[in-house]
N, C-alpha and C positions, 0 to 999 in steps of 0.2 A: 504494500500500500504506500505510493508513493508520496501522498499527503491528505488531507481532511477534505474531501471536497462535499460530495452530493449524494443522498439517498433515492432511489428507483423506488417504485411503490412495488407491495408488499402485499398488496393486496386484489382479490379479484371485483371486478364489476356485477353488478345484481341485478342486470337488466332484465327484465321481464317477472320479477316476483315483487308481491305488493305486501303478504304477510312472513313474520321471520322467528323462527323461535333461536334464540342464543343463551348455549349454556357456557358458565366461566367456572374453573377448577380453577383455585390459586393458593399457591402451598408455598412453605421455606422450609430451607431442609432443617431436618431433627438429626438429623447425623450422613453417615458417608452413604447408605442404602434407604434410608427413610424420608419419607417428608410429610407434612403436618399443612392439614388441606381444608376449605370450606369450600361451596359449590353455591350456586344462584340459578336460576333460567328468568328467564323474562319472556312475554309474548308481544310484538308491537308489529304495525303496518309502518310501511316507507315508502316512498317510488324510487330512492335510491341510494342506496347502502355499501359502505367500500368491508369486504366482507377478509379478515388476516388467514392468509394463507402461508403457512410454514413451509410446503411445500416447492413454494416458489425462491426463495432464500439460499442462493445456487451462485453469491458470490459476496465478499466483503465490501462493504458499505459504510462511511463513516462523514457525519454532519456536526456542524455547529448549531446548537441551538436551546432556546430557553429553557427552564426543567419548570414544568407545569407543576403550581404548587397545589391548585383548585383541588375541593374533596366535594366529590357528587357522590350522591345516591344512585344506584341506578332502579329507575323505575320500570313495571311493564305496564299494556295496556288492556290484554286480554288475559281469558283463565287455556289451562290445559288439560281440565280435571281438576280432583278437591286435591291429589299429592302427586308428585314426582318420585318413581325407587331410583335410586343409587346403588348401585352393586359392586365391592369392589371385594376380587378376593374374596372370602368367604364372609365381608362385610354388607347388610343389606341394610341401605337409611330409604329414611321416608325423607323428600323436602315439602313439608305441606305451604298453601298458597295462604300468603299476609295479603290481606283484604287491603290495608292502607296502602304497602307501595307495590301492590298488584303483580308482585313473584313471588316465588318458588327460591325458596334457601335455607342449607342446614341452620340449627339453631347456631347462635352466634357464641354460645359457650362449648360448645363441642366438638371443636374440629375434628375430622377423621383422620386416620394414619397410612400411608401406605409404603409400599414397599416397590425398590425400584423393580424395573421390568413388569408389574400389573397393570392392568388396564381396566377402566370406569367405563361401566355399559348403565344409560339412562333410559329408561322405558317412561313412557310422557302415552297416560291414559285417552287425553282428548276428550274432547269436549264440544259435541254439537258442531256447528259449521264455524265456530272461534279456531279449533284446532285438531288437526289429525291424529289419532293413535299413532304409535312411532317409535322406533328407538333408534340408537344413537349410541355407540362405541367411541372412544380412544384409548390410546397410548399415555400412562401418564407421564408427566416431564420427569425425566429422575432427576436425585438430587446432583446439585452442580457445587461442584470442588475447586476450587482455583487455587492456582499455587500463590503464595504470596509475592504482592505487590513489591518489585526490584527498587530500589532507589531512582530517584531523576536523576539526569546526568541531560546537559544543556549540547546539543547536537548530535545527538544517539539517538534511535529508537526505542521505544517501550515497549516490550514482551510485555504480552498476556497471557498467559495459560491457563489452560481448565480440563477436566475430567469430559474430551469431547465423543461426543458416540459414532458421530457420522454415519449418521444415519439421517436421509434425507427427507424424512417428515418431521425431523426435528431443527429447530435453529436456534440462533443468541442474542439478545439485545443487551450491549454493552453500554453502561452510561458512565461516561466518568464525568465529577462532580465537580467544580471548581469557582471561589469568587472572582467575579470581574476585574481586573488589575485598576478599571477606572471606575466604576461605580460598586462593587462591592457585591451587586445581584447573584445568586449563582446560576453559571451556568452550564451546561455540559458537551462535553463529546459525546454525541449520541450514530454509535456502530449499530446494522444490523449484518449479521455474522452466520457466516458457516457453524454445522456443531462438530468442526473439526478438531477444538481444542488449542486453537492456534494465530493469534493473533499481534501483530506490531503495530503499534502508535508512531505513526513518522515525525520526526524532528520539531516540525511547527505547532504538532498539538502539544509534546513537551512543553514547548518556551511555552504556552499558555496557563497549562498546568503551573509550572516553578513561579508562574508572576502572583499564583493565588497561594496565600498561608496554608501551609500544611492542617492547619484545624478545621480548613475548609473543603478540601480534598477529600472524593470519596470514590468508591467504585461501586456499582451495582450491575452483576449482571445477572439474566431473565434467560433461561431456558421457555420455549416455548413449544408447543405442539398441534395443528388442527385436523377437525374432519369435518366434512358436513354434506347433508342430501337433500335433493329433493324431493319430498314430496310430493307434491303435484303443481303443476303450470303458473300456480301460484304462490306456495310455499318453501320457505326454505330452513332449513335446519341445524344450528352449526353448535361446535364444540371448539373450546379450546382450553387447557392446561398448559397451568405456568408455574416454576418454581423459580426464587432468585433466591441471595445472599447479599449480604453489603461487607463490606471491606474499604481499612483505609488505605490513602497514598500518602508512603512518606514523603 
């Protein structure tokens, strides 16, 4: 990577579907084979929706840009049924639907546990013509390892390592963290990455890094994973799981 330039979209087009069910797994790891997960689905209408595809993520990618501080809710707008099962490994939840913000999610004291290599199958009962019975598989993200962050050194590259699977439904969203040399905001390097396990920071993203105090320095990166079907002419159905870590930069 010869310097920080530009991100390619990441994502597919929705052309032709009006209704969309989206489920989000999002886990941190509990250690080197575990990680520790809550689940949501939502149901909403759209005419047009950029829909993340992991599978697309077939080369290294790295951008300057702000780190969105905003904390939303995510809401839906139709039912699927009175509960969603979750089945993972010999684990079976219920996510029943919260009438207030109109989804489907484990309770928020109880995260589930999984183990890398297993995979989350959602079965989504339906409900009248709001939404089709269905289900819906993935791959969970295992846990991601990185090796620790090397020292700056001002005209070298920065190695990135991590525990990469390569495997090509899965990919990595790299963020490194950094305040503004002139106004203090933070901001970040923000990579989207093979899950090769392997990545350099070129020269100029350093010097930006070294100009921010090291208390402001951080690294997080995002294993991610999707699937998704259609339904019928007008529905569509997606899944994705995500596990990260944070770490600092000295």
């Amino acid at each position: 990577m010869a310097s920080v330039s530009g991100c390619n979209s990441l994502t597919d087009s929705s052309v032709g579907n009006d209704r969309f069910g989206a489920i989000s797994i999002s886990a941190r790891n509990l250690s080197a084979t575990q990680g520790r997960a809550s689940a949501t689905m939502v149901v909403f209408d759209a005419s047009s929706v950029s829909i993340p595809n992991s599978l697309l993520q077939q080369s290294d990618q790295c951008v300057y840009a702000s780190v969105d501080t905003t904390t939303t809710t995510v809401r839906g707008q139709f039912r699927a049924g009175e509960s969603v099962a979750l089945a993972v490994g010999t684990q079976s939840l219920s996510l029943p639907f919260n009438t207030t913000l109109q989804r489907y999610a484990t309770p928020e004291a109880t995260p589930f546990t999984y183990t890398r290599g297993e995979e989350a199958l959602i079965t989504i009962p339906g409900e009248g013509s709001s939404f089709p019975a269905s289900t819906i598989s993935v791959k969970l993200a295992e846990p991601i390892i990185p090796e620790p962050v090397p020292a700056l050194v001002a005209g070298q590259v920065l190695p990135i390592r991590w525990n990469g699977t390569s495997d090509s439904t899965s990919a990595i969203i790299l963020s490194l963290r950094y305040a503004n040399a002139n106004t203090s905001v933070t901001e970040q390097i923000y990579c989207a990455l093979r899950d090769d396990g392997t990545v350099d920071i070129p020269a100029n993203g350093v010097a930006v890094l070294m100009a921010s105090p090291a208390s402001r320095r951080s690294m997080v990166l995002t294993r991610w994973r999707t699937n998704e079907k259609v339904l019928n002419n007008t529905t569509l159905l997606h899944i994705v799981s995500t596990i990260d870590t944070t770490l600092s930069i000295p």
